[in-house]
C-alpha positions as CSV (number, residue, x, y, z in Angstrom):
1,X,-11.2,10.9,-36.3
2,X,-11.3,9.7,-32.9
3,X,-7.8,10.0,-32.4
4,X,-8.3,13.4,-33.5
5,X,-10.5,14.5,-31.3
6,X,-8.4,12.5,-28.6
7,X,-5.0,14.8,-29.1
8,X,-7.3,17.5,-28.9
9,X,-8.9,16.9,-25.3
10,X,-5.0,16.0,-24.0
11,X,-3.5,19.2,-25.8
12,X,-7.0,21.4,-23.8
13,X,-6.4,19.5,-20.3
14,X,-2.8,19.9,-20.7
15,X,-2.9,24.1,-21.2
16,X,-5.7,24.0,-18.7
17,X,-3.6,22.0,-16.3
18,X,-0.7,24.4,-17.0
19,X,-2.5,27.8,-16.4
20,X,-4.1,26.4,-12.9
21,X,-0.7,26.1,-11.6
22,X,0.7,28.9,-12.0
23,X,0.2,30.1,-8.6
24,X,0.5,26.9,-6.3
25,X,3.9,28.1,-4.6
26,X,2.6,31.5,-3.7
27,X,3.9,31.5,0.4
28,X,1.7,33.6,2.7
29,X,4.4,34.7,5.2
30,X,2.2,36.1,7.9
31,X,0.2,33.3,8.0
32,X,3.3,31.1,8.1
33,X,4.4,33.0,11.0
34,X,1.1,32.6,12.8
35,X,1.2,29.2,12.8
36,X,5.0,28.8,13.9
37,X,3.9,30.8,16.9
38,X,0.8,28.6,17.5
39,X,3.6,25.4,17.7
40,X,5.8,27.3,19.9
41,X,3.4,28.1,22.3
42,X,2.2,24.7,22.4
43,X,5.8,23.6,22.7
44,X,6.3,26.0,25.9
45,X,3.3,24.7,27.1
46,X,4.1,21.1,27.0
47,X,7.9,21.3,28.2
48,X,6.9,23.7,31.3
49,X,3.1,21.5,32.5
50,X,4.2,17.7,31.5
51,X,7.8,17.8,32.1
52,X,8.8,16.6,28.4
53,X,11.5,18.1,26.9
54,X,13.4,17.4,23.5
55,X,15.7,15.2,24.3
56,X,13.1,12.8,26.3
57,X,11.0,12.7,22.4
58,X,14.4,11.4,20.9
59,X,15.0,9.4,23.3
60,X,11.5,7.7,23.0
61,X,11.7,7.7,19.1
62,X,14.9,6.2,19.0
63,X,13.9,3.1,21.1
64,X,10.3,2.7,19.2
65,X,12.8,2.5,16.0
66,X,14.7,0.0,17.5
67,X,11.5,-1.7,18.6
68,X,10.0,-1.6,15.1
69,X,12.9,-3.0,13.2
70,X,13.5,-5.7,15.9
71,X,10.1,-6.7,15.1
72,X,9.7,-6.3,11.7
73,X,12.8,-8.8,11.2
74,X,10.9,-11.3,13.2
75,X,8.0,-10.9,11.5
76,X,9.1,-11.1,7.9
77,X,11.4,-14.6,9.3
78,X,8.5,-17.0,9.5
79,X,7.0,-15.3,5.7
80,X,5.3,-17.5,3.2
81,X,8.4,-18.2,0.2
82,X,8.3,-19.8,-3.0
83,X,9.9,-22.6,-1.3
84,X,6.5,-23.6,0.7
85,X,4.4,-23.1,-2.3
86,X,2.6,-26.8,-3.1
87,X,1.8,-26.7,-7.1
88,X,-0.7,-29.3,-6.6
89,X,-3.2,-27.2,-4.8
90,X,-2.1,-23.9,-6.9
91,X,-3.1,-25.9,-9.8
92,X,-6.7,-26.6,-8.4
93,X,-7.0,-22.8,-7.5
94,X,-5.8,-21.9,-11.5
95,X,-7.2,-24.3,-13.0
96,X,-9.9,-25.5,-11.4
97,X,-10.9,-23.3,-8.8
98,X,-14.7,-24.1,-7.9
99,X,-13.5,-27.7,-7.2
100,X,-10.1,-27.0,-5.5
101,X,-12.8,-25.4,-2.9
102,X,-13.6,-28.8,-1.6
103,X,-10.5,-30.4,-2.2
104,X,-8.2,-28.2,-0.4
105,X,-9.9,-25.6,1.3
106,X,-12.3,-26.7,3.0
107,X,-10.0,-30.0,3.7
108,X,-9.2,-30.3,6.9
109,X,-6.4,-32.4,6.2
110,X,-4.6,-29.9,4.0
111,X,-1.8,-27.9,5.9
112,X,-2.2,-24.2,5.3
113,X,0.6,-23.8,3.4
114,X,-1.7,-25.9,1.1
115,X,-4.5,-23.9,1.9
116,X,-2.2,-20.7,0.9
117,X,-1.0,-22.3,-2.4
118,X,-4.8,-22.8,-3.4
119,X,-5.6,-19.4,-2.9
120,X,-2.5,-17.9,-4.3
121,X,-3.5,-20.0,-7.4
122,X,-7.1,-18.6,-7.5
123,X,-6.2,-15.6,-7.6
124,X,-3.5,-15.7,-10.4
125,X,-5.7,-17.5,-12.3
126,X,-8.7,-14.8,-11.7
127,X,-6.3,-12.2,-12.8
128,X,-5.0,-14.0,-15.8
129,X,-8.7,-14.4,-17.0
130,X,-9.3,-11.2,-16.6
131,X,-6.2,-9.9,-18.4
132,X,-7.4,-12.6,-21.2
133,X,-10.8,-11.3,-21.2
134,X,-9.8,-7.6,-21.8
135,X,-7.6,-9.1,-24.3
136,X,-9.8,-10.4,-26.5
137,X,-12.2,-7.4,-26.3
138,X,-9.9,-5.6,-27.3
């Protein structure tokens, strides 16, 4: 019955979602035109009091995308791997997680690679419970 009623309330939002689209590509050309004016004038405006022109935008843009991707390689160069990962203290975080707060954490004689691993580990093993969890109520 409930699966009933189920098919039911998707086969009623399904025609509903249907009918309320029917017009959502309708183009209003005036008021397209309006607001292509509004930019050009604004355009105008911009190259003939500040001096900026096309060409000085592309310019900018293509060295800020140079810029970026410079940066993002450097970035990403020095990133945490599976390689650093210590199981030891991603053990305490999935297994044991309350202690592993003392002995890794909040030791400072841990590296923070260590410190990473922990927390990587806590939070697998919170998400593992909880996939457990809903699991079993189900």
């Amino acid at each position: 019955m409930k699966r009933f009623f189920l098919l039911l309330m998707l086969i009623g939002f399904s025609i509903t979602a249907n009918a309320s689209t029917a017009d959502i590509f309708q183009l209003d050309e005036t008021k397209v035109s309006t607001e292509l004016a509004d930019l050009t004038e604004m355009e105008t405006y911009v190259e003939a009091n500040l001096g900026i022109t096309q060409s000085d935008l592309e310019k900018e843009g293509q060295f800020l995308a140079a810029n970026l991707n410079a940066n993002t390689t450097d970035a990403f160069a020095n990133a945490y791997t599976l390689d650093d990962m210590d199981w030891g203290s991603f053990a305490w975080g999935f297994c044991c997680w309350p202690v592993g707060l003392f002995v890794v954490a909040f030791n400072t004689e841990k590296t923070q690679d260590q410190k990473t691993s922990f927390w990587i580990g806590t939070v697998v093993g919170i998400v593992a419970g909880g996939i457990g969890g809903l699991a079993s109520a189900l």
